[in-house]
N, C-alpha and C positions, 0 to 999 in steps of 0.2 A: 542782262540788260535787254534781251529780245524781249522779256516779260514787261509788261506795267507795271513796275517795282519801283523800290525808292534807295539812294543810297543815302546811308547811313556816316557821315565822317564821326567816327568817335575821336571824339576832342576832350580835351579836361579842360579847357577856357569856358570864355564866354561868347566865343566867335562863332558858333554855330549858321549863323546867318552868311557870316565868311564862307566858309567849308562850305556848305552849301550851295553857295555860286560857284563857288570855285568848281565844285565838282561836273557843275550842269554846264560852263565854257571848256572845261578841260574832262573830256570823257576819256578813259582810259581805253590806247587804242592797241593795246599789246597786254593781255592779260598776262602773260608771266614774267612782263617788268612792272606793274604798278598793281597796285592793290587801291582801289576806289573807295574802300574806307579808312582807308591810314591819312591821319592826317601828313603827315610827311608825303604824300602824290600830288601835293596842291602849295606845299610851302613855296616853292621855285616861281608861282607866279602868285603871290600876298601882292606884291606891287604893281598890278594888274589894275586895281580897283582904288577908285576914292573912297574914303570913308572919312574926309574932312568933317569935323562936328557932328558925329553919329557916335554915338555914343553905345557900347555895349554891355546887354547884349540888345539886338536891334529890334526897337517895339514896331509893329502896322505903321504905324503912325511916323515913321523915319522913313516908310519906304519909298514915298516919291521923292524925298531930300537925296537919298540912295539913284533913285532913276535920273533926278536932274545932273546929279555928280557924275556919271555912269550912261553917256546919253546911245549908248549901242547896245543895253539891254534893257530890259522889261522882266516885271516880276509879277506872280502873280502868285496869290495864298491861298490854300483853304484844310481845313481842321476839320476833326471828330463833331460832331453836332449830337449830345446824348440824347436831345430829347428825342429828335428823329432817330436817331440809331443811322444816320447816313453822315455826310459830309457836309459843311457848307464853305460857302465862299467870303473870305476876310480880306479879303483883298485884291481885285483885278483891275491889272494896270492898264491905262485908255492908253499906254502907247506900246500894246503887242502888234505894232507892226515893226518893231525897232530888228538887226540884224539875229538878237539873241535875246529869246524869250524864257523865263525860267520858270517853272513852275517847283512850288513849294509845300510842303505839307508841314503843317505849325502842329507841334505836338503838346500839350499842355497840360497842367491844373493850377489848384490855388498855389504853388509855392514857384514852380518854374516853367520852363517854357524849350523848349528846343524845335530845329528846322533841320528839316532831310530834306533832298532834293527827289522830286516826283518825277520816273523818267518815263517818257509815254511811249506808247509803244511804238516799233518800226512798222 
């Protein structure tokens, strides 16, 4: 995690958006009790978060319904951009000023979609 890396929660759901926060409020702080890609590092706090009427798995377009439910974080997205060959931004939230800001990497193509948590560097 010293690196600008991202973690990865491998999940067989559709929660990726879940795991994903999860991972970015709850950073593992003892590397040889918790594994930061198991989804079981993050299950103890599912009840953490609203996800009233959000529906999975969570499109752009749910994520301020997510920020208003959720009003002590901030989320913000951005994806592979192929024409550039760089990055762009899908989504940044007007309220990173909130206690816990999350930055996200949206991984995609035409059939699905998955979210890793972007962790910036110390």
């Amino acid at each position: 995690m010293r690196k600008e890396a991202v973690i990865n929660v491998k999940n067989n759901d559709e929660r990726c958006f879940e795991w994903a926060i999860l991972s970015g409020l709850y950073p593992p702080t003892d590397k040889t009790k918790i594994n930061p890609f198991r989804v079981s590092s993050y299950t103890k706090y599912r009840d953490t978060l609203n996800f009233d009427g959000i529906s999975f798995p969570v499109h752009l377009k749910d994520i301020p319904k997510f920020e208003k439910q959720n009003p002590q974080i901030s989320v913000s997205v951005i994806s592979f951009d192929d024409d550039s060959k760089g990055f762009s931004i899908d989504y940044l939230s007007p309220k990173r000023h909130r206690p816990h800001h999350i930055n996200l990497l949206l991984i995609q193509n035409t059939t699905t979609q998955h979210y890793v948590h972007r962790v910036p560097k110390n």
